[in-house]
VOPAGU-2260 file (C-alpha; in pm, 1 decimal, decimal comma):
REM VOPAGU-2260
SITE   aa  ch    i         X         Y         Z
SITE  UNK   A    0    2285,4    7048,7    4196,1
SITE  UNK   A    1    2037,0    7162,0    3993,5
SITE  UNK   A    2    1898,7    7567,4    3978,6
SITE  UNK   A    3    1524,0    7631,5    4044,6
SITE  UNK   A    4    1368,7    7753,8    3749,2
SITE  UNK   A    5    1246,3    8072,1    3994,4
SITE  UNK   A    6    1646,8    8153,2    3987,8
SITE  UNK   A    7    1638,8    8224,2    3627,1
SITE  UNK   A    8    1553,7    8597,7    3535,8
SITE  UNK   A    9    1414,4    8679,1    3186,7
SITE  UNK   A   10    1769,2    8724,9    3024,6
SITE  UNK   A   11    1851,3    8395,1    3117,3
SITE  UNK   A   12    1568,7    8235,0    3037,9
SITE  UNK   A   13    1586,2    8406,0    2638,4
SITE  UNK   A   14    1946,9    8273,6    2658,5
SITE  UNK   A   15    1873,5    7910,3    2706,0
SITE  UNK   A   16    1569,4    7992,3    2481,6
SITE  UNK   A   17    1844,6    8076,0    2206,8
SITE  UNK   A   18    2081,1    7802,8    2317,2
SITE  UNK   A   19    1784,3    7543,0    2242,8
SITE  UNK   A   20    1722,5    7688,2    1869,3
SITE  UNK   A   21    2116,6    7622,6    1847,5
SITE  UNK   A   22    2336,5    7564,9    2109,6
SITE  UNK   A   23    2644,8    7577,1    1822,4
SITE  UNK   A   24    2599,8    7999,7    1869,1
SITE  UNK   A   25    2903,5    8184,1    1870,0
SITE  UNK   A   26    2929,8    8377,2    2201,2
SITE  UNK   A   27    2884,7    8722,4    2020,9
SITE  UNK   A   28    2594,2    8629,4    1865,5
SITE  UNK   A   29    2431,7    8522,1    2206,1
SITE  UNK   A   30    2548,6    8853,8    2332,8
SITE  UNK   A   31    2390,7    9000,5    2062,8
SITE  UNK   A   32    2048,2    8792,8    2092,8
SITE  UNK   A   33    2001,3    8875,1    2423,0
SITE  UNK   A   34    2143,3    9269,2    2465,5
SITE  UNK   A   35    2404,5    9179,0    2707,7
SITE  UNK   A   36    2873,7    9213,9    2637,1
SITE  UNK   A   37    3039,5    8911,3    2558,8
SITE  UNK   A   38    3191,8    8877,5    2893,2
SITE  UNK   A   39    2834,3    8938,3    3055,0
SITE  UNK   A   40    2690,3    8639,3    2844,0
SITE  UNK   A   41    3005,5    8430,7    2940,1
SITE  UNK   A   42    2932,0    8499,7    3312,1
SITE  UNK   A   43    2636,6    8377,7    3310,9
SITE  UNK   A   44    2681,3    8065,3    3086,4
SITE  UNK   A   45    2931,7    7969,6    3359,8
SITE  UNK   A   46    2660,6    8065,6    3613,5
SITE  UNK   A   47    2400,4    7831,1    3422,2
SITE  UNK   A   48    2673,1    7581,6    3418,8
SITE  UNK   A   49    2789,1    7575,3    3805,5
SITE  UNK   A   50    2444,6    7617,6    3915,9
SITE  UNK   A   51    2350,8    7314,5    3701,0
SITE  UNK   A   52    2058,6    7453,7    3482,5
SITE  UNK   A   53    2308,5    7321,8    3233,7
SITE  UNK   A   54    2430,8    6945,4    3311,7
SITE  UNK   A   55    2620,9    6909,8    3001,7
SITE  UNK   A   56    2739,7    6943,4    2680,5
SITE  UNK   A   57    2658,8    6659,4    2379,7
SITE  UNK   A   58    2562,7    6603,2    2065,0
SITE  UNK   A   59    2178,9    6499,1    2042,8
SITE  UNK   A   60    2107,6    6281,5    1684,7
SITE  UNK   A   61    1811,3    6167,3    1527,1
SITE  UNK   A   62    1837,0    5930,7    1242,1
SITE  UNK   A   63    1848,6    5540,8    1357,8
SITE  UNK   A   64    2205,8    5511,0    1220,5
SITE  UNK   A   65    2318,4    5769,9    1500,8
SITE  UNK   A   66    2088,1    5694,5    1765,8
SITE  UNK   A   67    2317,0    5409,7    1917,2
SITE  UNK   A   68    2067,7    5131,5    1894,1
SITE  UNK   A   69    1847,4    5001,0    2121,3
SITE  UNK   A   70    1688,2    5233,3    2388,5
SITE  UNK   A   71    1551,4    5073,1    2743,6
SITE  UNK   A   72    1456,5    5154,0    3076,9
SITE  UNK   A   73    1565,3    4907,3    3374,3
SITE  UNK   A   74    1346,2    4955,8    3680,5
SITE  UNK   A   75    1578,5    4798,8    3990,6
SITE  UNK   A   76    1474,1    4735,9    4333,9
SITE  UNK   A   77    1726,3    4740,1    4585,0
SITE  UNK   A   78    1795,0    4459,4    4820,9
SITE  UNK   A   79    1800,8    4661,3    5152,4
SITE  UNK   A   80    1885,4    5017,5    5250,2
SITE  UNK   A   81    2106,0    5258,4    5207,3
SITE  UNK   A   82    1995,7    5297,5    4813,1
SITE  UNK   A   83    2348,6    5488,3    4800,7
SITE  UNK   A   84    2582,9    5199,2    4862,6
SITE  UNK   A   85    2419,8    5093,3    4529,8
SITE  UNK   A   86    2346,5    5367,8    4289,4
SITE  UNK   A   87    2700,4    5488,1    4184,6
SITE  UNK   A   88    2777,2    5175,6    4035,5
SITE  UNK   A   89    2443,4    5146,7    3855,8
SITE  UNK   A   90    2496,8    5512,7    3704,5
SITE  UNK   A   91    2889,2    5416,2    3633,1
SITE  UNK   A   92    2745,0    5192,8    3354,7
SITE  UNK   A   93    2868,5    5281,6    3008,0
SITE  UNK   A   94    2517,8    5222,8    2891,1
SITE  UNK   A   95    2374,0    5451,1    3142,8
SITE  UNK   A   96    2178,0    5775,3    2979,7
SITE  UNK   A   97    2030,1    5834,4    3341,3
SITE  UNK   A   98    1962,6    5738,2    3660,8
SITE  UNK   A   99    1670,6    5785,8    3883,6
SITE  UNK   A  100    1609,3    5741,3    4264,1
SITE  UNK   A  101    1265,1    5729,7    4250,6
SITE  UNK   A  102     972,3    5659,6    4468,7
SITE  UNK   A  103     703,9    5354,4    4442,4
SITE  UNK   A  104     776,9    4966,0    4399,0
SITE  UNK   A  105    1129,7    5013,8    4225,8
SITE  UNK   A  106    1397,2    5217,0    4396,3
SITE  UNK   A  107    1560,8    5291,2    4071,6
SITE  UNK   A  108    1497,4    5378,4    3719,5
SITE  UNK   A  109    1795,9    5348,2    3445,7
SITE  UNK   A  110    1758,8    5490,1    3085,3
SITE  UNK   A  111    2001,3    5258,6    2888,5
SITE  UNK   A  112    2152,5    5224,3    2573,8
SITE  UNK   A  113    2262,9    4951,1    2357,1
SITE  UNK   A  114    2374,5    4786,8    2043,9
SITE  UNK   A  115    2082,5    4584,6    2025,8
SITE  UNK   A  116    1763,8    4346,4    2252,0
SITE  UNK   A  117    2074,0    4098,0    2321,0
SITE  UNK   A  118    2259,7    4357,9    2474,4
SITE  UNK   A  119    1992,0    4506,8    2668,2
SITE  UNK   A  120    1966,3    4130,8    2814,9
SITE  UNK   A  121    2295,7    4087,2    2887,4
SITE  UNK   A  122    2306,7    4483,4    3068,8
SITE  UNK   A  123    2011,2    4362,8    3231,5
SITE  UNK   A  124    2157,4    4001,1    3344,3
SITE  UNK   A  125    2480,8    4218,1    3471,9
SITE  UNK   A  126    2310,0    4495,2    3681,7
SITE  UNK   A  127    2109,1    4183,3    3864,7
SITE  UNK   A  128    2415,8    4038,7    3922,4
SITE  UNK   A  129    2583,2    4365,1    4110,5
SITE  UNK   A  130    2544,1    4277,4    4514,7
SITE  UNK   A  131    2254,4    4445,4    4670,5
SITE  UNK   A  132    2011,4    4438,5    4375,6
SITE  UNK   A  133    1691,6    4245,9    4428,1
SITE  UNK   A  134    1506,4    4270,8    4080,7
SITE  UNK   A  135    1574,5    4453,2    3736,8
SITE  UNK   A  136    1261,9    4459,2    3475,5
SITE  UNK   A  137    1306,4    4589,5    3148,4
SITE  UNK   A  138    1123,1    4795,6    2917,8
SITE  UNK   A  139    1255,9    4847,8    2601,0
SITE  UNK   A  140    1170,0    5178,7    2412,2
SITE  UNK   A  141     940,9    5128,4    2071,5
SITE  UNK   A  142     910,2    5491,4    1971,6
SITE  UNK   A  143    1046,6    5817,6    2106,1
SITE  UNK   A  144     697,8    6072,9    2056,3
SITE  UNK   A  145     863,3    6335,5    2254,3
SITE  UNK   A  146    1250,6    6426,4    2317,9
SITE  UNK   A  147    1333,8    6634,9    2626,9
SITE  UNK   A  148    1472,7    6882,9    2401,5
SITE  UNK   A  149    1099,9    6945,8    2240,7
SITE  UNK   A  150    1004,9    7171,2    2579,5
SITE  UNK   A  151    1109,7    6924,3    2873,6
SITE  UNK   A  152    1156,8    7111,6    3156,7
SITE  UNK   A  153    1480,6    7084,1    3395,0
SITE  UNK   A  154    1832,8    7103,0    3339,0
SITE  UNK   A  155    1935,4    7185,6    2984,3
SITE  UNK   A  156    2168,2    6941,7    2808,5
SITE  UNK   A  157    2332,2    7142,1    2511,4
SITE  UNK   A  158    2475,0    7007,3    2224,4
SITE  UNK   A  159    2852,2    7051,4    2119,2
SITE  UNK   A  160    2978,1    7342,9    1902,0
């Protein structure tokens, strides 16, 4: 469950400003940052958290060595309805980054990533085998021009410290 953004009041929005710059920030010096105790800032971190402004915690890399390979999107149609009897096995996939219920032709849209193109097929040849999936087409990712972490909007996904 995600927060609206309307939730957020100024001090939270400067803290997730700060946790952006670097999420690796001591407590105390995100008390400081912001004006607020320790404890105050730790409240609301776990406020962020169980409201789900912040999904998650990871480690976001940039150099092709660390990037894990190959990046793709799937876009499945469903073979009948409910979409839910369906999607928790699609986002169970190790190779999953995200999954989207989404409106329009496909029912689905998966963010996936592998070693490499043969992988991608053989994801690809696996998810069309699951029962209840109709179609998977895949679009593999060339070049990245703009990471959610450059000013998406949403949920924040922090990296490790």
């Amino acid at each position: 469950m995600q927060a609206a953004s309307a939730d957020l009041d100024s001090v939270d929005r400067q803290l997730l400003a700060l946790l952006k710059r670097d999420a690796r920030q001591p407590v105390l010096a995100l008390a400081r940052g912001v004006g607020l105790s320790r404890s105050a800032v730790q409240d609301r971190l776990a406020r962020l958290r169980a409201s789900g402004v912040i999904r998650r915690f990871t480690i976001d890399t940039t150099g092709p060595a660390e990037a894990g390979g190959t990046r793709a999107y799937l876009f499945v149609r469903i073979d009948g309805r409910p979409c839910a009897r369906v999607i928790p096995g699609l986002a169970g996939l190790p190779e999953v980054e995200s999954c989207d219920h989404v409106a329009g032709p496909m029912d689905v849209v998966l963010t996936v990533r592998a070693k490499d193109m043969p992988a991608i097929s053989a994801l690809r040849d696996r998810v069309l085998a699951m029962p209840g999936i109709a179609t998977v087409a895949v679009a593999a990712v060339m070049k990245s021009h703009l990471a959610a972490s450059q000013g998406g909007t949403g949920a924040l996904a922090l990296a490790a410290g």
